[in-house]
C-alpha positions in Angstrom: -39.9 44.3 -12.6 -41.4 43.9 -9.0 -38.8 42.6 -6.5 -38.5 39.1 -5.8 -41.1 38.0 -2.5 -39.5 37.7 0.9 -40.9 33.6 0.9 -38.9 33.8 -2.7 -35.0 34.6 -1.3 -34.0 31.8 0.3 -34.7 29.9 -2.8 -33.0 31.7 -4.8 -30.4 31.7 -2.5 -30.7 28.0 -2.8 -30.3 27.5 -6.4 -27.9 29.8 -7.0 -25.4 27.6 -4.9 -26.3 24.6 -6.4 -25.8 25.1 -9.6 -22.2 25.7 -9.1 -21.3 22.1 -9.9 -21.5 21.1 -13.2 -23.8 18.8 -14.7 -23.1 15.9 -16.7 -21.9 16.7 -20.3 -25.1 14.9 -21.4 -26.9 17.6 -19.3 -24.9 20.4 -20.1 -27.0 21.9 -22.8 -30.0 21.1 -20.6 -29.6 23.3 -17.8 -31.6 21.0 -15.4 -31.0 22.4 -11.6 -29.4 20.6 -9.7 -28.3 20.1 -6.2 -25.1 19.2 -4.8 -23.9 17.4 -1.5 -21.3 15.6 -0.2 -21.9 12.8 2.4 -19.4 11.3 4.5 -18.9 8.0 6.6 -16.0 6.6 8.5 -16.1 3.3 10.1 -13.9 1.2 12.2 -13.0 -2.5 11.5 -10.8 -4.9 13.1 -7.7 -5.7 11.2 -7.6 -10.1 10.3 -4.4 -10.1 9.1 -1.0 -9.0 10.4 2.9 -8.9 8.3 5.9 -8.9 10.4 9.8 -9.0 9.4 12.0 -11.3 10.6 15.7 -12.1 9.3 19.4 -12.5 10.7 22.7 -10.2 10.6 26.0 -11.7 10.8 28.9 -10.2 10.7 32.4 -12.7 9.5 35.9 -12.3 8.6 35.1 -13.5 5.2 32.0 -13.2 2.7 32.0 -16.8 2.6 31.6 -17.6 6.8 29.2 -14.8 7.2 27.1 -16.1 4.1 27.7 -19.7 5.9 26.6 -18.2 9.2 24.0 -16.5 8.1 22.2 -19.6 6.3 23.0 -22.2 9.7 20.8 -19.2 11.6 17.8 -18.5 9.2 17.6 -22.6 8.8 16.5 -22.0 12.5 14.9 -19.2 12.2 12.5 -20.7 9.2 12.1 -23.8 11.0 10.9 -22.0 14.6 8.2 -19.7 12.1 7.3 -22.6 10.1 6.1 -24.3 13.3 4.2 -21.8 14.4 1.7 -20.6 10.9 -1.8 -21.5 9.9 -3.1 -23.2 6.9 -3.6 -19.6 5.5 -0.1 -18.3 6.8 2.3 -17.3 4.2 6.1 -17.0 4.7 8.5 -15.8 1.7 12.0 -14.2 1.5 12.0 -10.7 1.2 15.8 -9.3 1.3 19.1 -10.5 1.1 22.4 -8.3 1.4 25.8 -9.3 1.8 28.8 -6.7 2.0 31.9 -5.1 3.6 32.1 -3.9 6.8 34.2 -1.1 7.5 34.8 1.3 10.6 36.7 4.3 10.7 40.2 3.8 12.3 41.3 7.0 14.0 44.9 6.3 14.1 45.7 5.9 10.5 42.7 8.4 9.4 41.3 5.6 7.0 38.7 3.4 6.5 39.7 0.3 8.2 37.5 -3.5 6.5 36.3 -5.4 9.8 34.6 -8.2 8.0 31.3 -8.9 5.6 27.7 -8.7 6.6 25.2 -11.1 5.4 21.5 -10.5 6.1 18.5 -12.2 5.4 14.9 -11.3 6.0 11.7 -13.4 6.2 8.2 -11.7 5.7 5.2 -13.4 7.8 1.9 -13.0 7.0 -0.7 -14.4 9.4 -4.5 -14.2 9.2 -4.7 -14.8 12.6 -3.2 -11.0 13.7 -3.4 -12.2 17.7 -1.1 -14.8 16.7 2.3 -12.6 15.7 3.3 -12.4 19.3 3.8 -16.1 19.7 5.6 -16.1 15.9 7.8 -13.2 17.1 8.7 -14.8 20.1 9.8 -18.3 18.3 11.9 -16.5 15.6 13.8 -14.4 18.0 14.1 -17.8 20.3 15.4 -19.0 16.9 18.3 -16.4 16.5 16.0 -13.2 15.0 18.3 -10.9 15.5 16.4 -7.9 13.2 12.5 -7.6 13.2 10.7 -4.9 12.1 6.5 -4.4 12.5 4.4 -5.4 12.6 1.8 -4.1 10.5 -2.1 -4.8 10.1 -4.8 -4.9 7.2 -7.8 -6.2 6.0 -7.8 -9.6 3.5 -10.5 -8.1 1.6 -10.3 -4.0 2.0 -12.5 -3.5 -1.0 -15.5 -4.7 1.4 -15.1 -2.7 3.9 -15.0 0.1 1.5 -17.9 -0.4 0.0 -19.6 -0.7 3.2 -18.5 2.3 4.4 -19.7 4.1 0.8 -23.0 2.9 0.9 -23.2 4.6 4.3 -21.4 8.1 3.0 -23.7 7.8 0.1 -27.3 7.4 2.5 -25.0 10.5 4.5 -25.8 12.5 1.2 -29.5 11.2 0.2 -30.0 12.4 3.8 -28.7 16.1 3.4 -30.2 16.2 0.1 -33.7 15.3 1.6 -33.4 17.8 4.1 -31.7 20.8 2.2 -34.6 20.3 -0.6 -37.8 20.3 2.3 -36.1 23.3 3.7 -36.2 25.1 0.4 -39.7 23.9 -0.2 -38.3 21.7 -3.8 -38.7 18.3 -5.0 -35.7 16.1 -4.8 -35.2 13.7 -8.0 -32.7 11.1 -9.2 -28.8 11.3 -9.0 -27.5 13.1 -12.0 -24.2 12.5 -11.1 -21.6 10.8 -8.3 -18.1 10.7 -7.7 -16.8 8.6 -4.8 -12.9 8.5 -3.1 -11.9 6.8 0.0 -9.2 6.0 1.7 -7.9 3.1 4.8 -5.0 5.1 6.9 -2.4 2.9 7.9 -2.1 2.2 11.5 1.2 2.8 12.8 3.3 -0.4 14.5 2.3 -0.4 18.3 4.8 -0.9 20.7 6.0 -4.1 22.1 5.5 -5.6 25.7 8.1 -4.4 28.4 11.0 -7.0 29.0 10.2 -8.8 32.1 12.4 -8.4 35.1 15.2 -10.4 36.4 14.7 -13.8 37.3 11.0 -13.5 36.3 9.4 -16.3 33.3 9.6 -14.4 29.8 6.3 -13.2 29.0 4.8 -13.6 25.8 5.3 -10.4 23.5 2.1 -8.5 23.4 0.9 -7.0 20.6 -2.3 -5.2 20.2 -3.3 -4.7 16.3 -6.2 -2.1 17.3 -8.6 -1.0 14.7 -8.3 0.2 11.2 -10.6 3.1 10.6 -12.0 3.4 6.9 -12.8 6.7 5.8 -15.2 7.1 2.1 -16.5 10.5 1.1 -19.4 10.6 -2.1 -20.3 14.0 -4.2 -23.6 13.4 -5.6 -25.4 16.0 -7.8 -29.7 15.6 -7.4 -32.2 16.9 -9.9 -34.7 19.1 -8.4 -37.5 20.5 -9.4 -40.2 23.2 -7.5 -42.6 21.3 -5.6 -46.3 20.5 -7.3 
């Protein structure tokens, strides 16, 4: 057998590497070449929704004043939020604990009860993520005396995903186009595609610096930055030599 043309190597090289995904069952018996490529796409979107945590800790001789206490400061607390949400806002109770204290009492080398801890926590949700500054400020007006956040997202994360895989997937068509002109082939349909993606979370930035002494309170700053939405897509092309 006469050996294989110079022109003819880098095809071969070609199609030996893409046939190492599989085919579709359907195609399985068929033994169609094919040729594999992954595209990628990442893209950045601004967040329009924002969740922060607000509640009150209160610490009583007895269960029954710190539960007291407790409700008297997340009546405030409610109220101050309440008066500060959008139409679309939501608000709901997310935790509520109440327990013995107890601190270690050196002398006696026991635990010694100080009193009962009731806490309650309020979970805001505001499409309007410039807005949780001015809520945060008004709850911890109110009494807040725990907050944790905040923490950004999308209302509709599916969207953006798609967006970003219709761009991973023209990343692929493009690679395929250009892998199957270098190699001189025809490119034809998908065969087959797999698609995964993923939306990071964005960790809580940090909030504004106290202001000095004697100075008017700022408003709490808080930046929600950009949520970066990553989609990858594995396509498998028919190809065929050129006519």
């Amino acid at each position: 057998m006469a050996p294989p043309r110079p022109g003819m190597i880098p095809i071969l090289l070609v199609l030996g590497l893409l046939l190492a995904w599989p085919a579709p069952a359907a195609l399985a018996g068929e033994r169609q070449p094919g040729l594999a490529v992954t595209g990628r796409a990442s893209q950045e979107f601004s967040p329009d929704q924002g969740r922060l945590v607000v509640g009150a800790i209160t610490l009583a001789p007895t269960s029954a004043e710190a539960a007291r206490q407790n409700a008297a400061a997340m009546e405030k607390i409610s109220a101050a939020v309440k008066a500060k949400l959008g139409g679309q806002d939501r608000l709901k109770s997310v935790g509520y604990s109440l327990y013995p204290r107890s601190e270690w009492d050196q002398a006696t080398r026991r635990a010694k009860r100080v009193g009962y801890e009731a806490s309650n926590r309020l979970e805001i949700t505001s499409r309007d993520p410039q807005a949780l500054g001015a809520i945060l400020d008004a709850a911890v007006a109110a009494g807040a005396n725990s907050v944790s956040g905040p923490a950004w997202s999308l209302a509709d994360p599916a969207a953006a995903r798609r967006q970003v895989q219709a761009l991973a997937l023209a990343d692929a068509l493009a690679q395929a186009q250009a892998l199957a002109s270098a190699a001189g082939l025809k490119l034809g349909a998908i065969l087959a595609l797999e698609v995964d993606g993923a939306t990071p979370p964005l960790s809580s930035p940090k909030l504004a610096m106290a202001a000095p002494p004697g100075a008017p309170a700022p408003e709490t700053a808080l930046e929600p930055g950009l949520i970066a939405v990553q989609a990858t897509v594995r396509c498998l092309f028919a190809i065929s030599p050129q006519p």
